[in-house]
C-alpha positions, -999 to 999 in steps of 0.1 A, spaced: -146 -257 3 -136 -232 29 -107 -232 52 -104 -225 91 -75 -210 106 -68 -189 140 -46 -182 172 -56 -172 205 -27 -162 228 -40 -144 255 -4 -137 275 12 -128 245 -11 -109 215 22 -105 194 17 -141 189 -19 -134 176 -17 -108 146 -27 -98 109 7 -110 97 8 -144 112 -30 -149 99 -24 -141 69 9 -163 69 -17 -193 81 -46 -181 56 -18 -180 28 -6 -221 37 -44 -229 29 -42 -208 -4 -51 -234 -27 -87 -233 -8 -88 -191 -18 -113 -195 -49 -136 -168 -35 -114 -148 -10 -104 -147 29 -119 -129 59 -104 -127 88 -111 -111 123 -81 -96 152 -89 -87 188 -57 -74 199 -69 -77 235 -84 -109 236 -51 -120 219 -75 -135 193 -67 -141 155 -97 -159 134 -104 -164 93 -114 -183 72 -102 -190 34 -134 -190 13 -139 -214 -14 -163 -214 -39 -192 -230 -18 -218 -257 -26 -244 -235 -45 -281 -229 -38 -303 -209 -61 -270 -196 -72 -257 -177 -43 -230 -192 -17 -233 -209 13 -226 -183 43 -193 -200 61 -185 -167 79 -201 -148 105 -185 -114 125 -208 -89 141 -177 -73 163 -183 -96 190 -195 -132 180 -172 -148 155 -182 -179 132 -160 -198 108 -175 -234 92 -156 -256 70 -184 -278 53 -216 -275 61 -248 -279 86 -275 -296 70 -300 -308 101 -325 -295 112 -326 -275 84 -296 -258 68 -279 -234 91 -253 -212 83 -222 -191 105 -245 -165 118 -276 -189 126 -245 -206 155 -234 -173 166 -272 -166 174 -275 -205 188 -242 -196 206 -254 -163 220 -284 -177 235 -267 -212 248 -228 -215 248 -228 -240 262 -251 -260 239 -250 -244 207 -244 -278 193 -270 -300 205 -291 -318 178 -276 -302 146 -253 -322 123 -233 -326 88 -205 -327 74 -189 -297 87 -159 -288 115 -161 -252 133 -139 -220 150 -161 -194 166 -154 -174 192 -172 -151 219 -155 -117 225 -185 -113 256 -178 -147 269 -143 -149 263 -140 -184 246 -129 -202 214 -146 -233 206 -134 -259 179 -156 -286 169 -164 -315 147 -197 -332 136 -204 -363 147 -192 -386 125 -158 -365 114 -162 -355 82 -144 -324 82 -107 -324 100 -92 -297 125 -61 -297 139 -49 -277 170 -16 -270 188 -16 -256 220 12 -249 245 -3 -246 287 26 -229 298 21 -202 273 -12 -204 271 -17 -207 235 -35 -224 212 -30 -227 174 -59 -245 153 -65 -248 116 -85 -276 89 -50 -283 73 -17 -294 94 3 -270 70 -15 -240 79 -12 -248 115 29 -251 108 33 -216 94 26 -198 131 64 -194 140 62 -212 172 51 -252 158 79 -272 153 79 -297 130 90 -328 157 78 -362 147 53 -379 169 64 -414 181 28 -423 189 20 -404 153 49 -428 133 37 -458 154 3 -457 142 14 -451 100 29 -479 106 4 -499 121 -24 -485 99 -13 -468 71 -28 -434 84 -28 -417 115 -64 -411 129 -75 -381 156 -66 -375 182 -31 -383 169 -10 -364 142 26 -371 126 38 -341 145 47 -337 183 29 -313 197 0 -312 175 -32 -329 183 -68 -334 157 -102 -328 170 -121 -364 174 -152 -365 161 -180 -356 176 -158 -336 198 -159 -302 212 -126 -284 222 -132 -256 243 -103 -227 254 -111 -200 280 -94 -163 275 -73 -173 299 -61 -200 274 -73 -226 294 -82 -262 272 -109 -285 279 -123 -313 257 -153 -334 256 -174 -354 236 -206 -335 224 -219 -363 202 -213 -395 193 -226 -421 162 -262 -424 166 -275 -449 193 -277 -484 179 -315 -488 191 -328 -523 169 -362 -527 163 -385 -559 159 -394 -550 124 -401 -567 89 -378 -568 66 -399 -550 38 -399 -521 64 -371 -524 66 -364 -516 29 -393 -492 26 -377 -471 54 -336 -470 40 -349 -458 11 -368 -431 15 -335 -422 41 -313 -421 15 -329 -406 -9 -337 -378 19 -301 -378 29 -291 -374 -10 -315 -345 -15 -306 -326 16 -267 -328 2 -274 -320 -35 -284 -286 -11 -309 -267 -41 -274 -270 -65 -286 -270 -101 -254 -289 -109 -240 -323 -94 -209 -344 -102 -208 -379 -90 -178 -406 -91 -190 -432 -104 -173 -465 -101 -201 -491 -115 -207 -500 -83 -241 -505 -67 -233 -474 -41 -220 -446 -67 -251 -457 -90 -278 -456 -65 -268 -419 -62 -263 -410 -99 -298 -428 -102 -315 -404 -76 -297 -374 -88 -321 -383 -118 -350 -388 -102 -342 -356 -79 -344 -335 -115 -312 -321 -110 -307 -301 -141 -269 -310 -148 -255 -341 -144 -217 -353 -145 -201 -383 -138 -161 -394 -134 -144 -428 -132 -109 -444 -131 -100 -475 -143 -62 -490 -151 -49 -510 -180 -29 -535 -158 -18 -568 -172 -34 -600 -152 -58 -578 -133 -88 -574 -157 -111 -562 -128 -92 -524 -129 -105 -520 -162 -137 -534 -159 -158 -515 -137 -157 -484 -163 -179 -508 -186 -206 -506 -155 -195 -475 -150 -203 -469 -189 -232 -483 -189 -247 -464 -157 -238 -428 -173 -260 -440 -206 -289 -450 -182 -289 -422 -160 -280 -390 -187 -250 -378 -170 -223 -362 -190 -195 -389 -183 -159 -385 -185 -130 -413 -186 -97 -416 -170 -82 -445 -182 -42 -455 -167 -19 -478 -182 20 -486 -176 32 -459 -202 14 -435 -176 42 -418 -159 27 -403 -123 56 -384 -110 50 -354 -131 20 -342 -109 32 -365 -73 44 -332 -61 9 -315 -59 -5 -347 -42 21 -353 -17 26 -316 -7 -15 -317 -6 -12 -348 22 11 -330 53 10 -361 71 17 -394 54 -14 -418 39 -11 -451 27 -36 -450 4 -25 -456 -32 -62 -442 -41 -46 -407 -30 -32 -404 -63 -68 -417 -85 -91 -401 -64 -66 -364 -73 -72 -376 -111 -110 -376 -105 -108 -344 -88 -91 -327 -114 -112 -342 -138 -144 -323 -121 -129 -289 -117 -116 -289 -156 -151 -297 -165 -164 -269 -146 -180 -295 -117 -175 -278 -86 -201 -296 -66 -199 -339 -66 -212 -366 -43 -200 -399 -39 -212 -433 -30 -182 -438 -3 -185 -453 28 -221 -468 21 -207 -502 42 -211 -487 72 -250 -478 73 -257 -508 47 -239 -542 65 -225 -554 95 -198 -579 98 -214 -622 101 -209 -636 134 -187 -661 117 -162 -629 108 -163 -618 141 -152 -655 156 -123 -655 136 -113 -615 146 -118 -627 186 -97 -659 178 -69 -639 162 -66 -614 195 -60 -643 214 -79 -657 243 -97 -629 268 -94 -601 247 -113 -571 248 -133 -552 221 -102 -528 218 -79 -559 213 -103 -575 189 -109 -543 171 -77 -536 164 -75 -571 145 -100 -550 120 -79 -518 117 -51 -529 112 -36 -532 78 4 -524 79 33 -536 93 27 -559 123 35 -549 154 64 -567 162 81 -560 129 78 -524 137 111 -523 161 133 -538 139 121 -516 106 132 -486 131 163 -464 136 152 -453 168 131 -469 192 94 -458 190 60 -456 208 44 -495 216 28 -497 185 -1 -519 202 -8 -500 227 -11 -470 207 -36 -486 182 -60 -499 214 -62 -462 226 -71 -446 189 -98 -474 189 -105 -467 226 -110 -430 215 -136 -437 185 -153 -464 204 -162 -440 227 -197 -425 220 -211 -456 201 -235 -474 224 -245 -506 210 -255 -540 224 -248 -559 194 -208 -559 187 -214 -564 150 -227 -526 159 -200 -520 180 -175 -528 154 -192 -509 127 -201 -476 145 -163 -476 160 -151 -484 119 -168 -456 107 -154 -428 124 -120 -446 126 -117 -463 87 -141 -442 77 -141 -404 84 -102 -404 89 -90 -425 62 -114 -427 31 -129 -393 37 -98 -379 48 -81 -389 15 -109 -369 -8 -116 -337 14 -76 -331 12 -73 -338 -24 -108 -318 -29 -97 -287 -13 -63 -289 -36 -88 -288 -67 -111 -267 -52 -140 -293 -57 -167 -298 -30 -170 -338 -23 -201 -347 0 -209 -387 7 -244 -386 16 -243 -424 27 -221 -410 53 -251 -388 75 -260 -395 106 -297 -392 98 -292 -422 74 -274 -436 105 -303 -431 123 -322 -454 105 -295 -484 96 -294 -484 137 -330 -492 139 -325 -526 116 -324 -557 130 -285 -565 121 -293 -604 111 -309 -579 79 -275 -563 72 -254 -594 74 -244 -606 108 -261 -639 109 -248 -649 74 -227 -628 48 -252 -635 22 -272 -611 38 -248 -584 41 -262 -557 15 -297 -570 18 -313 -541 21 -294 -518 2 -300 -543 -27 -340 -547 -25 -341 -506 -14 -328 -496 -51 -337 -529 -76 -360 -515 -96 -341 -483 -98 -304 -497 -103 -298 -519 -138 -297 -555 -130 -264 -563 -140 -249 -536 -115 -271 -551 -90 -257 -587 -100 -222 -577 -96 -196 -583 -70 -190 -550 -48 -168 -522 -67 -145 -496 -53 -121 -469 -67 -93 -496 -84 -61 -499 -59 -31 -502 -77 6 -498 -58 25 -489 -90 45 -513 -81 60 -525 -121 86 -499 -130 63 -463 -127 83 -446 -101 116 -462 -98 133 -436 -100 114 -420 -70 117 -448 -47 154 -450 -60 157 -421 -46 137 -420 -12 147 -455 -3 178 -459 -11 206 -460 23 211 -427 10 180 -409 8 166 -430 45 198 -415 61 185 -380 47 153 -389 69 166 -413 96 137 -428 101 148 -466 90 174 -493 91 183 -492 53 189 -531 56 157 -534 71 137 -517 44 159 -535 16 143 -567 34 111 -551 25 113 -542 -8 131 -578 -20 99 -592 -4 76 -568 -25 92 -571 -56 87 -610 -51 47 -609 -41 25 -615 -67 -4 -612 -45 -32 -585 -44 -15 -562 -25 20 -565 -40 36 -533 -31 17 -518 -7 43 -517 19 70 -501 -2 45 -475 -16 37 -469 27 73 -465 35 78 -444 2 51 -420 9 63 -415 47 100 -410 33 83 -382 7 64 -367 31 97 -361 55 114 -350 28 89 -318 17 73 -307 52 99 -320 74 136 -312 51 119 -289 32 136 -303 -2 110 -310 -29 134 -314 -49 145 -344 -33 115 -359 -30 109 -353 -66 144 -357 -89 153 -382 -107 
C-alpha cells in the first residue's frame, strides 16, 4: 500500500520544500515498507512523493505507483485495474496526450496526485466508487494547497491547524463517521468519489465530478441470465484483483460473501492460500463465536492455510488501543476498527501481504423491498425528499435533536449537514428505481467511507494490501443491468437471489443455508476498558477536550450500562473514541488517552 503526499504553493515555494515533504512522507511512515520518492520544482512551488509500500505482486515484481520523467509527475495509492492494468507512467502518457481526460473509462480501487510541470497543474483524484481516501487543505488567499491519503500527513505542513469542524463533529455524531467531502478538522476537505480536484500554478481550485456509480440501466431479462451473467462478473472481478499474485489472504467470516471468494481463489489455482477470522467468547451471544465453525469448515473445503483469533472477557484490548486510535486521525465508530486491526496483524505475521475480502457484497447483490422503503418514507415525515428519506438509512448515532443538548458549544444543524453529505454521494447515480437510488447513494456513502475506510486505514498501519473485489464497478455494471424485483425489492425473500443460485454448487450447503454473517460487533461494553473510559469520560477528562456537558454524557453512559440490547454500548464506545481521538491528534497527550 503506497502513500500520497504533496504541496503546491506557488506565491510562496518556502512553503513547498524537501524538509516539509519529508516531514509529510515521515507522518505516513508506517506505509514505508519499500521506500519513498519524492519530486521538488522550486519554481512551480511544487512538492510531490509518494511512500512506497510493498505492492500487490505480479510475477513477483511490484506494481509501478510512481512515475517522474522531469516534467510529468505520477503518484497512485491503490491501483488501476480497467481496461487493463495501468500503472503511474501509463497516466502521465494518458495525461500528456489528454489532460483534460486522462481519466475517462479507467477504474479501481485507487486515488491519485500527478502533476504537469508543461501544463502547470496538479490534479487529485478518486475512482469512482472511493475506495482509496485523499484529503486536501488549501488556503485561496495564499494560494496553497496541501493534499495527502492520511489526515496526519496532511497536519505535519506547518501551516494546518488542528480546528475542529462543526459540520465534521455534527456528522460523528449523527453517523458515527464523517464521510467526504467533510473531515473532523476545519479547514481540511476529502476528495468525493469519483471526483476530480484540479489546481492551476496559479493555485487556483476547481472540482468536479469525473465519474459517478455505474448507470442503473435494468434489463427485461430471465432470471437464469441473470445468474449466469453475476457470475462469470465476479469471478472476472476476483481474478482481475488477485492481479497474477501467487499468494492471497482472505477474511473469512463463514459467510456466503468471504466464502464465495476463498472458493474462487481455488478455482483460480492460486498457489497459496490463507484465510483469517475473528470470533468472541461472549456470554449470551452465541452467534460471535459461531461463525468461526463456518468459517472452520470453509478453510477445510477450500485448502487455505487458516488461522484463528478467538476474544474472550480476560482479553484486555488497551495494550495495543494506542496503535489503532493513533492509526484513525479522525474519529470512527466502528467497534470493528479494533477486529478488523487483529485480522490485519494476523496476515502480515503470517507473511500474507496481499488479502481480499468479501465486504460490501450488499450493494451489487440486493436492493432494499419496497415494504423497507415505505417504512424509511414514513419515518421522514410527509413530503420528504430522497435526501430526507435517505438520511433515515444513514443514520445510526445520536438523533438529531439530542445532539444540542450532548454539546458544550453550539454546533452545525446536524440535519442539515447529513442531507448535504447524502446530496453529495447521490450525485452521479442515475437511476429510475429508488431501491437503486438508495443503494448506489449507500455505497459510496456506508460503503467506501465507512467499511472500506475502516480496513484501508488499519491495512496501511500493518502494511497489508486489502482489495474487496465485490466492490468494482465492472461488477456494478452488471448488478445495474438486473431487474431489481431479482435482488429483493419486491419481497425480501428475494434479496440475495442471485448471489445464492450464482455460487450453490460451489459454496457448501450449510453456508448457503445460513443467516447472513459479518465481522462480529462487540462494544466492549462489560468491564474491558473501564479504566480508559474512566479516564476519557469522566467531568475531568471531557473538560480536557470540552467537547461535552459532563452531565449530559453521564445521562448516556447510565443508559448504556442499563441496555441489554444488541447494540448495548455503542454510544459510549462513539463518544469514547471521539474523546481519544481529541486527546492524541488534537492535545497531543497519548498518554492520556492511554493511562490508567
Amino acid at each position: 500500500m503506497s502513500g500520497i503526499c504533496g504541496v503546491l504553493s506557488p506565491s510562496d515555494p518556502a512553503l513547498a520544500t524537501r524538509e516539509i515533504l519529508a516531514r509529510m512522507l515521515d507522518a505516513m511512515r508506517h506505509r514505508s515498507r519499500v521506500g519513498v520518492c519524492s519530486h521538488v520544482d522550486d519554481r512551480a512551488g511544487l512538492a510531490l512523493g509518494t511512500a512506497l509500500g510493498e505492492a500487490w505482486a505480479s510475477d513477483g515484481e511490484p506494481a509501478p505507483h510512481w512515475h517522474d520523467d522531469g516534467d510529468a509527475v505520477v503518484a497512485l495509492d491503490g491501483a488501476i485495474l480497467r481496461p487493463r492494468p495501468v500503472d503511474a507512467a501509463a497516466m502521465a502518457t494518458r495525461i500528456a496526450q489528454a489532460p483534460g481526460r486522462f481519466l475517462d473509462r479507467v477504474d479501481g480501487p485507487f486515488a491519485l496526485a500527478a502533476w504537469s510541470g508543461s501544463e502547470r497543474t496538479l490534479w487529485l483524484a478518486r475512482e469512482a466508487l472511493g475506495t482509496k481516501p485523499l484529503y486536501f487543505s488549501h488556503v485561496p488567499e495564499r494560494r496553497l494547497t496541501v493534499f495527502a491519503s492520511e489526515l496526519k500527513a496532511v497536519l505535519a505542513h506547518p501551516t494546518v491547524r488542528r480546528r475542529v469542524d462543526a459540520a465534521g463533529l455534527a456528522a460523528f455524531l449523527s453517523l458515527g463517521y464523517i464521510p467526504a467531502p467533510l473531515t473532523i478538522y476545519d479547514g481540511i476537505a476529502k476528495v468525493l468519489p469519483g471526483e476530480l480536484v484540479t489546481v492551476d500554478g496559479d493555485g487556483r481550485l476547481s472540482r468536479r465530478r469525473h465519474a459517478g456509480v455505474p448507470r442503473y440501466a435494468t434489463e427485461s431479462l430471465p432470471f437464469a441470465e441473470c445468474v449466469r451473467r453475476f457470475r462469470a462478473q465476479v469471478v472476472e472481478a476476483i481474478d482481475r484483483y488477485v492481479a497474477g499474485a501467487g499468494r492471497v489472504g482472505v477474511f473469512l467470516s463463514g459467510g456466503l460473501d468471504s466464502t464465495i471468494v476463498l472458493a474462487i481463489l481455488a478455482q483460480l489455482g492460486i498457489r497459496r492460500r490463507d484465510s483469517f477470522s475473528l470470533g468472541f467468547r461472549v456470554d449470551g451471544q452465541p452467534r460471535l463465536l459461531a461463525d468461526l465453525d463456518f468459517a472452520r469448515g470453509a478453510a477445510r473445503t477450500f485448502g487455505s492455510r487458516h488461522r484463528e483469533i478467538v476474544l474472550d472477557q480476560t482479553h484486555d484490548p488497551v495494550p495495543l488501543l494506542p496503535s489503532v486510535l493513533q492509526q484513525f486521525d479522525e474519529p470512527m465508530l466502528t467497534p470493528d476498527a479494533y477486529s478488523q486491526y487483529l485480522l490485519c496483524r494476523a496476515a502480515r505475521d503470517s507473511g500474507t501481504r496481499a488479502c481480499l475480502t468479501g465486504s460490501n457484497a450488499e450493494y451489487c447483490s440486493q436492493r432494499k423491498s419496497d415494504a423497507a422503503l415505505a417504512r424509511l418514507r414514513r419515518k421522514a415525515g410527509p413530503g420528504a425528499g430522497p435526501d430526507e428519506t435517505l438520511a433515515q438509512v444513514a443514520f445510526t448515532f445520536f438523533p438529531f435533536e439530542q445532539q444540542a443538548s450532548l454539546l458544550a458549544r453550539p454546533g452545525a444543524d446536524a440535519r442539515e449537514v447529513v442531507r448535504g453529505l447524502v446530496r453529495a454521494h447521490r450525485d452521479g447515480v442515475e437511476a429510475d428505481e429508488f431501491a437503486n437510488v438508495v443503494e448506489g447513494t449507500l455505497a459510496r456513502l456506508q460503503g467506501a467511507e465507512k467499511s472500506i475506510a475502516v480496513q484501508d486505514r488499519l491495512a496501511a498501519l500493518t502494511g497489508v494490501e486489502i482489495r474487496h473485489p465485490f466492490f468494482d464497478v465492472g461488477l456494478f455494471e452488471c448488478s445495474n443491468r438486473i431487474p431489481p424485483q431479482y435482488l429483493g425489492s419486491g419481497s425480501g425473500n428475494l434479496s440475495r437471489a442471485v448471489l445464492e443460485a450464482a455460487f450453490q454448487d460451489l459454496v457448501p450447503a450449510e453456508i448457503l443455508a445460513r443467516e447472513p454473517a459479518a465481522y462480529p460487533c462487540y462494544y466492549w461494553n462489560r468491564g474491558e476498558v473501564e479504566r480508559l473510559k474512566q479516564r476519557l469520560l469522566s467531568a475531568e477528562g471531557l473538560s480536557r477536550t470540552a467537547l461535552f456537558r459532563p452531565e449530559a454524557v453521564q445521562r448516556v453512559l447510565a443508559e448504556d450500562a442499563a441496555d441489554t440490547g444488541k447494540s448495548a454500548g455503542k454510544r459510549t464506545w462513539g463518544l469514547l473514541v471521539l474523546q481519544a481521538w481529541y486527546e492524541l491528534h488534537v492535545n497531543g497527550e497519548p498518554g492520556l488517552a492511554i493511562a490508567g
